[in-house]
Biotite code that builds the C-alpha atoms (Angstrom):
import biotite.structure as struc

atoms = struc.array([
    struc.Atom([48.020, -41.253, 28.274], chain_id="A", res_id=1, res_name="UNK", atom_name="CA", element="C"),
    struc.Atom([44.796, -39.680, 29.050], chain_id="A", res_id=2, res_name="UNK", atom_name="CA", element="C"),
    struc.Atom([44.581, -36.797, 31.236], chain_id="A", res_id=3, res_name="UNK", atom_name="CA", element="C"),
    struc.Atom([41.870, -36.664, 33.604], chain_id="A", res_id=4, res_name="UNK", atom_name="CA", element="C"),
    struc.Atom([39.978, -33.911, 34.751], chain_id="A", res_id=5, res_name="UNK", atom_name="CA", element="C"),
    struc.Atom([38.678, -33.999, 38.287], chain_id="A", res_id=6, res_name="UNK", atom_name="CA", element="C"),
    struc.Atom([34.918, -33.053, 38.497], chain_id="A", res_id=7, res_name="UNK", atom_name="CA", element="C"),
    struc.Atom([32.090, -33.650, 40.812], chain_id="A", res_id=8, res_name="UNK", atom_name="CA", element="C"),
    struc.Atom([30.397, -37.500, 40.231], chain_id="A", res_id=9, res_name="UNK", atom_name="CA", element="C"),
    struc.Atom([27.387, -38.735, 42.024], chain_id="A", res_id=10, res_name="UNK", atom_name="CA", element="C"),
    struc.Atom([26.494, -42.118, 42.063], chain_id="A", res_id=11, res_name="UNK", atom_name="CA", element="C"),
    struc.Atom([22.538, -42.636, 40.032], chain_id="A", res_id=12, res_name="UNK", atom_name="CA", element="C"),
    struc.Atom([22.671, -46.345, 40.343], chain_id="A", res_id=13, res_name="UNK", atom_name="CA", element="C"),
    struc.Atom([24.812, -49.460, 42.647], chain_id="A", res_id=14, res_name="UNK", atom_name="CA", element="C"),
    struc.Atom([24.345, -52.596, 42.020], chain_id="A", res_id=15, res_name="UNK", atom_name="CA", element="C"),
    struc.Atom([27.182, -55.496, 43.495], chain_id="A", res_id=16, res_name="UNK", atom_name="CA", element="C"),
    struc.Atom([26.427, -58.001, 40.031], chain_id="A", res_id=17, res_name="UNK", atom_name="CA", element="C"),
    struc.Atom([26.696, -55.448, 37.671], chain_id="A", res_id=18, res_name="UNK", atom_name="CA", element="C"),
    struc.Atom([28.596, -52.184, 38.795], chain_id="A", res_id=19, res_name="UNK", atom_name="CA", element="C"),
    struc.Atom([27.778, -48.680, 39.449], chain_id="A", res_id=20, res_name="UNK", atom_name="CA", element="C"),
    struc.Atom([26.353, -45.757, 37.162], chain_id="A", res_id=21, res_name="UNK", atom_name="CA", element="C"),
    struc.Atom([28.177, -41.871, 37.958], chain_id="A", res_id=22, res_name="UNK", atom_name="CA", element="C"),
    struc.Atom([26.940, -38.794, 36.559], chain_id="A", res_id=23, res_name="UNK", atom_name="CA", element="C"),
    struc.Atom([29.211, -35.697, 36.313], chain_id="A", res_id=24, res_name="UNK", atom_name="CA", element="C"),
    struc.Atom([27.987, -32.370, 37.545], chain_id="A", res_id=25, res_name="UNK", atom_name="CA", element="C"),
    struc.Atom([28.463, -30.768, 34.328], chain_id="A", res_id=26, res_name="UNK", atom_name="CA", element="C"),
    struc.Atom([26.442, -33.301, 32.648], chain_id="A", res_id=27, res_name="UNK", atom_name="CA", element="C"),
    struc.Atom([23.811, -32.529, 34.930], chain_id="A", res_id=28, res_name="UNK", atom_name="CA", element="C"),
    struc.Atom([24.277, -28.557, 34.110], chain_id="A", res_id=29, res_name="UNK", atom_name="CA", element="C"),
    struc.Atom([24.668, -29.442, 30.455], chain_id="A", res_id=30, res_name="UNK", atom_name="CA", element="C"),
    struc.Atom([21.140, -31.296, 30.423], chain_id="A", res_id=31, res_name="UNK", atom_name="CA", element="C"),
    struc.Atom([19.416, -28.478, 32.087], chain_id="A", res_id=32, res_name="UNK", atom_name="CA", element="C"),
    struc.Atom([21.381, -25.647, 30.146], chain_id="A", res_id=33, res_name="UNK", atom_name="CA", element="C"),
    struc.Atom([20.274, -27.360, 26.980], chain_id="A", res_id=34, res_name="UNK", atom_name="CA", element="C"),
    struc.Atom([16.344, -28.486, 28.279], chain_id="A", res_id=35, res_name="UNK", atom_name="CA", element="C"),
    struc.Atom([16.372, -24.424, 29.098], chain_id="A", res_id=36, res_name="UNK", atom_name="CA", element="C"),
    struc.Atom([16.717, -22.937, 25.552], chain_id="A", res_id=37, res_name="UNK", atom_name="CA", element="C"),
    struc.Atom([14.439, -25.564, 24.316], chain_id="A", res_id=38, res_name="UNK", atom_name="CA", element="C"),
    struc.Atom([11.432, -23.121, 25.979], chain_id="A", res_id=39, res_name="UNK", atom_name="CA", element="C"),
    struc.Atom([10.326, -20.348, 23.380], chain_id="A", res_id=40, res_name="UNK", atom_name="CA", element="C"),
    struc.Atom([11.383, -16.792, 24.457], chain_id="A", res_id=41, res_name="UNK", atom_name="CA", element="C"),
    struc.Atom([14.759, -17.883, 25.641], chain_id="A", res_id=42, res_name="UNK", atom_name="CA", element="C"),
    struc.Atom([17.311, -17.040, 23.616], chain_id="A", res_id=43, res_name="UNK", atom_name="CA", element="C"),
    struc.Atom([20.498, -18.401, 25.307], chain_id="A", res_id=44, res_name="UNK", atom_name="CA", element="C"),
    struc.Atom([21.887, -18.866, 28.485], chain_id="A", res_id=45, res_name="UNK", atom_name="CA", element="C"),
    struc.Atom([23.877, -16.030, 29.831], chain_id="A", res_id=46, res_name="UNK", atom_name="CA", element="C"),
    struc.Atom([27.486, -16.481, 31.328], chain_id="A", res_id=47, res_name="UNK", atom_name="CA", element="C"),
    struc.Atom([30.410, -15.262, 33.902], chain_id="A", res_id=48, res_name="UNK", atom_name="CA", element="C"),
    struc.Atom([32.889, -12.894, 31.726], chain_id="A", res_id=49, res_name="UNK", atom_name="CA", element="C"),
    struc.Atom([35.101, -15.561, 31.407], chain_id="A", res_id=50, res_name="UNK", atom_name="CA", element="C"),
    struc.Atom([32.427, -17.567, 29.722], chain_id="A", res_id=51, res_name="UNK", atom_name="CA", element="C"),
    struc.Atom([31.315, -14.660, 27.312], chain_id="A", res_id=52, res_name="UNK", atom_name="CA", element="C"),
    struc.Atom([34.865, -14.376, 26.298], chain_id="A", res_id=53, res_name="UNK", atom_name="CA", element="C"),
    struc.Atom([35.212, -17.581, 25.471], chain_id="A", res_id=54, res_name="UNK", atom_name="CA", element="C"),
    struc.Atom([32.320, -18.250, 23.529], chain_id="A", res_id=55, res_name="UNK", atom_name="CA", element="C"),
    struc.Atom([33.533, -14.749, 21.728], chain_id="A", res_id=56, res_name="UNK", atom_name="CA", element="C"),
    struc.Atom([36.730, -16.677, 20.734], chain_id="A", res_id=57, res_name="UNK", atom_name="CA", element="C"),
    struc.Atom([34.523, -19.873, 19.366], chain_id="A", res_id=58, res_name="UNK", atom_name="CA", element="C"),
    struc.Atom([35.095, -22.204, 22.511], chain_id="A", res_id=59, res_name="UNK", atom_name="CA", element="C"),
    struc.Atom([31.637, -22.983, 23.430], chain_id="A", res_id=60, res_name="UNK", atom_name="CA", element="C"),
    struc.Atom([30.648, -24.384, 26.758], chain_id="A", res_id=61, res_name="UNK", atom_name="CA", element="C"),
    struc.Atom([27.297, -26.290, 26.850], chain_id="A", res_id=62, res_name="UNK", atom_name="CA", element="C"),
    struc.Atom([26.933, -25.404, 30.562], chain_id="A", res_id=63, res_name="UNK", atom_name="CA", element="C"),
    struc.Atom([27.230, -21.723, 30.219], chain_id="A", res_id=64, res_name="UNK", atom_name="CA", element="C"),
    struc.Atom([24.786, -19.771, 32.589], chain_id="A", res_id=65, res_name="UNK", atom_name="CA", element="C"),
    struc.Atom([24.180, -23.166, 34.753], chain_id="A", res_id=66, res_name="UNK", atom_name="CA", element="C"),
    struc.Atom([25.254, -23.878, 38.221], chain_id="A", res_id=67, res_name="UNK", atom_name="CA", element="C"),
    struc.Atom([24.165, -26.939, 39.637], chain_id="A", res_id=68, res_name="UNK", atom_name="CA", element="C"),
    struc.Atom([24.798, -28.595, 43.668], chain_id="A", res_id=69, res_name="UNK", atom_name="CA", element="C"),
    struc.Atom([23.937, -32.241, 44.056], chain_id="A", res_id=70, res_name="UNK", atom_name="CA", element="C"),
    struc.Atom([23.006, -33.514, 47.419], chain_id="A", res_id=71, res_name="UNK", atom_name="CA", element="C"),
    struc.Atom([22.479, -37.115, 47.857], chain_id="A", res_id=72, res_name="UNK", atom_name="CA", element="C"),
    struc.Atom([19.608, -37.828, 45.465], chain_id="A", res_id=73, res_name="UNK", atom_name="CA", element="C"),
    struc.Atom([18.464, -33.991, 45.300], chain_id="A", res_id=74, res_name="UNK", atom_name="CA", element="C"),
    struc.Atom([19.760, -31.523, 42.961], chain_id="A", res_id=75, res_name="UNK", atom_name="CA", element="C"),
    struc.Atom([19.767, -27.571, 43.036], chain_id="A", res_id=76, res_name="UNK", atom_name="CA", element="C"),
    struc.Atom([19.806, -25.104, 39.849], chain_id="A", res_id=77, res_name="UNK", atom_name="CA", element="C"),
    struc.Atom([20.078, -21.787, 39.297], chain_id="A", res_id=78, res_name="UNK", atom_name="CA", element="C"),
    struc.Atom([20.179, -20.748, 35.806], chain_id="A", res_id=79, res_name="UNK", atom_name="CA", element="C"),
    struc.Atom([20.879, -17.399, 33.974], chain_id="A", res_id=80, res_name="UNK", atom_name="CA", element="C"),
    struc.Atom([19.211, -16.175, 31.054], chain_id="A", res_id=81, res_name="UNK", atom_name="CA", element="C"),
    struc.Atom([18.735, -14.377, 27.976], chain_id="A", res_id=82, res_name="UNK", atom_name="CA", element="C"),
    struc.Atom([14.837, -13.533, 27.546], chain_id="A", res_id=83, res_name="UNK", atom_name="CA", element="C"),
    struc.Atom([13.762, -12.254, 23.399], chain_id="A", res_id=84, res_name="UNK", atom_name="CA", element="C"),
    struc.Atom([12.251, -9.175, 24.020], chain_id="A", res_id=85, res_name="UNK", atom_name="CA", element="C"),
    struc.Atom([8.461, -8.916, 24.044], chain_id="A", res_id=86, res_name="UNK", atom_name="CA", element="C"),
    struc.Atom([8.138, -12.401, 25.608], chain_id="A", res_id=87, res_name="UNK", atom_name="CA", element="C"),
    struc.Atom([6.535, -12.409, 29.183], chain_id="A", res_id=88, res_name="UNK", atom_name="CA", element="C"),
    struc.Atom([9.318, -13.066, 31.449], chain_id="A", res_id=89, res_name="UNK", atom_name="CA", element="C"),
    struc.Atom([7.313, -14.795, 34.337], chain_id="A", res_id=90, res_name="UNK", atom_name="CA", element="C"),
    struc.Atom([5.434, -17.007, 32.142], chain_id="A", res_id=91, res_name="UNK", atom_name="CA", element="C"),
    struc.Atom([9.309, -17.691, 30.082], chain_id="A", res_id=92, res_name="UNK", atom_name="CA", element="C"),
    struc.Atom([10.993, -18.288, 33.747], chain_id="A", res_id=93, res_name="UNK", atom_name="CA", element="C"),
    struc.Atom([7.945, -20.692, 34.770], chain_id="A", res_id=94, res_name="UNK", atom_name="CA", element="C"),
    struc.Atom([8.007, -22.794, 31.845], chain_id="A", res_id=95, res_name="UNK", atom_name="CA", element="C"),
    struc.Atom([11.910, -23.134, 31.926], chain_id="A", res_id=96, res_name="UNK", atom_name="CA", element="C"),
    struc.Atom([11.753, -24.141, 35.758], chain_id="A", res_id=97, res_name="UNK", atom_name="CA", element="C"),
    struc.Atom([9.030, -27.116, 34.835], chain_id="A", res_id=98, res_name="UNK", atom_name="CA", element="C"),
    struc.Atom([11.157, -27.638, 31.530], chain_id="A", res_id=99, res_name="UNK", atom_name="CA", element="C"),
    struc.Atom([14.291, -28.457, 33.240], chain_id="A", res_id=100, res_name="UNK", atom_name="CA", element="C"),
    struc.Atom([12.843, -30.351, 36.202], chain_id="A", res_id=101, res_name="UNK", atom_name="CA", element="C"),
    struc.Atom([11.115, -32.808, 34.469], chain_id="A", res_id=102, res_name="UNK", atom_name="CA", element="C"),
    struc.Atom([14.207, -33.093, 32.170], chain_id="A", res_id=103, res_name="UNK", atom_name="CA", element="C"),
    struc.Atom([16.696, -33.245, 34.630], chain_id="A", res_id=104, res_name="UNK", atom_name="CA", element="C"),
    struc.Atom([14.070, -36.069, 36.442], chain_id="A", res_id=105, res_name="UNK", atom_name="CA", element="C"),
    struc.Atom([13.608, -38.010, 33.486], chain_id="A", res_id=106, res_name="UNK", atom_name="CA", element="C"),
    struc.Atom([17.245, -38.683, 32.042], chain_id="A", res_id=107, res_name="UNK", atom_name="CA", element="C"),
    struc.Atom([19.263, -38.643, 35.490], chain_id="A", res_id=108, res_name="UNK", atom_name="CA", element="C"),
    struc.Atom([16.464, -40.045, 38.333], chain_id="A", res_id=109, res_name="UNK", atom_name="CA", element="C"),
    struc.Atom([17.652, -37.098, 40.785], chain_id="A", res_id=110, res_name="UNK", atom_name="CA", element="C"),
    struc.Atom([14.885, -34.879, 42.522], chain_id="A", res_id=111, res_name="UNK", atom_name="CA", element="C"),
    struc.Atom([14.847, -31.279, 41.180], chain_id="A", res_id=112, res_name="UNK", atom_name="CA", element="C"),
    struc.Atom([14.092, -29.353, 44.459], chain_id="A", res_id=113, res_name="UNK", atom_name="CA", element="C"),
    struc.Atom([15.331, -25.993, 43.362], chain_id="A", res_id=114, res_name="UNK", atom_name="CA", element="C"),
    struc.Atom([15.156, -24.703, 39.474], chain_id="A", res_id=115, res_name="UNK", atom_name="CA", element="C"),
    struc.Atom([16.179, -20.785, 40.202], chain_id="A", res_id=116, res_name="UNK", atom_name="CA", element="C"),
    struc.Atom([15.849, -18.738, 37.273], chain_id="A", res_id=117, res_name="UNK", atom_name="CA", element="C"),
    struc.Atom([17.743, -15.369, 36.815], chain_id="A", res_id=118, res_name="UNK", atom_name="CA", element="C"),
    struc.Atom([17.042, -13.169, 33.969], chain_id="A", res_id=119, res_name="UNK", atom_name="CA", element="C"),
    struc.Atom([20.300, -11.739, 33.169], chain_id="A", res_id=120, res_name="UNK", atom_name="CA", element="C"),
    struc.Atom([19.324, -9.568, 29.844], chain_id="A", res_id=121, res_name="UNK", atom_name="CA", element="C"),
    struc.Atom([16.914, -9.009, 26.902], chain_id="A", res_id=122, res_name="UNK", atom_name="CA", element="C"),
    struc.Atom([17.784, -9.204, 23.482], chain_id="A", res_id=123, res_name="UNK", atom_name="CA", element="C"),
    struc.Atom([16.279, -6.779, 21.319], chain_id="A", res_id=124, res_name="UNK", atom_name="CA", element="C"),
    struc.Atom([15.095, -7.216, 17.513], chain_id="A", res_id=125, res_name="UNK", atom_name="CA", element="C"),
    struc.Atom([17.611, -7.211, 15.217], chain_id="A", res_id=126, res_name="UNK", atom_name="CA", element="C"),
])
């Protein structure tokens, strides 16, 4: 028997003749942690200590350094970040706010009010 995990799900789309599309949060935070490291400069997305420990061990979360809130047909974000050193980190923070919300507007139809970016390190040159 499957077990089921309980997680947030917001309706995208009713219809009585066919049924009813539900996105998870986490897919949501998933889509915008991946649409964030897609933006040159950002090296990954930075985590809780319980993520970073994780990831140390080789369990991998795709929506490390992602919190999202859903509100009807809105949706907040605040992201945290790792910026490569020698980038510009306001230019690197605006680019990942208009990456994500036209990503997270294109593949889920929810309004991106809020993309919040923190820069939580720099990683230096090897």
């Amino acid at each position: 028997m499957e077990k089921t995990i309980e997680q947030n799900t917001y309706v995208l789309q009713e219809d009585d003749g066919i049924g009813t599309v539900k996105i998870a949060d986490d897919v949501v935070a998933i889509i915008a942690g991946l649409a964030a490291t897609e933006v040159k400069g950002v090296v990954s997305m930075a985590g809780n200590v319980t993520n970073e420990l994780m990831s140390k061990m080789g369990v991998k979360k795709l929506s490390k350094g992602v919190k999202v809130e859903v509100i009807g047909k809105s949706v907040k974000i605040d992201l945290a970040l790792v910026v490569e050193y020698g980038y510009n980190i306001p230019a690197v923070s605006q680019k990942v706010q208009e990456k994500v919300k036209s990503t997270i507007e294109n593949m889920t139809g929810l309004d991106a009010t809020d993309v919040n970016v923190r820069i939580a390190g720099v990683e230096m040159p090897q």
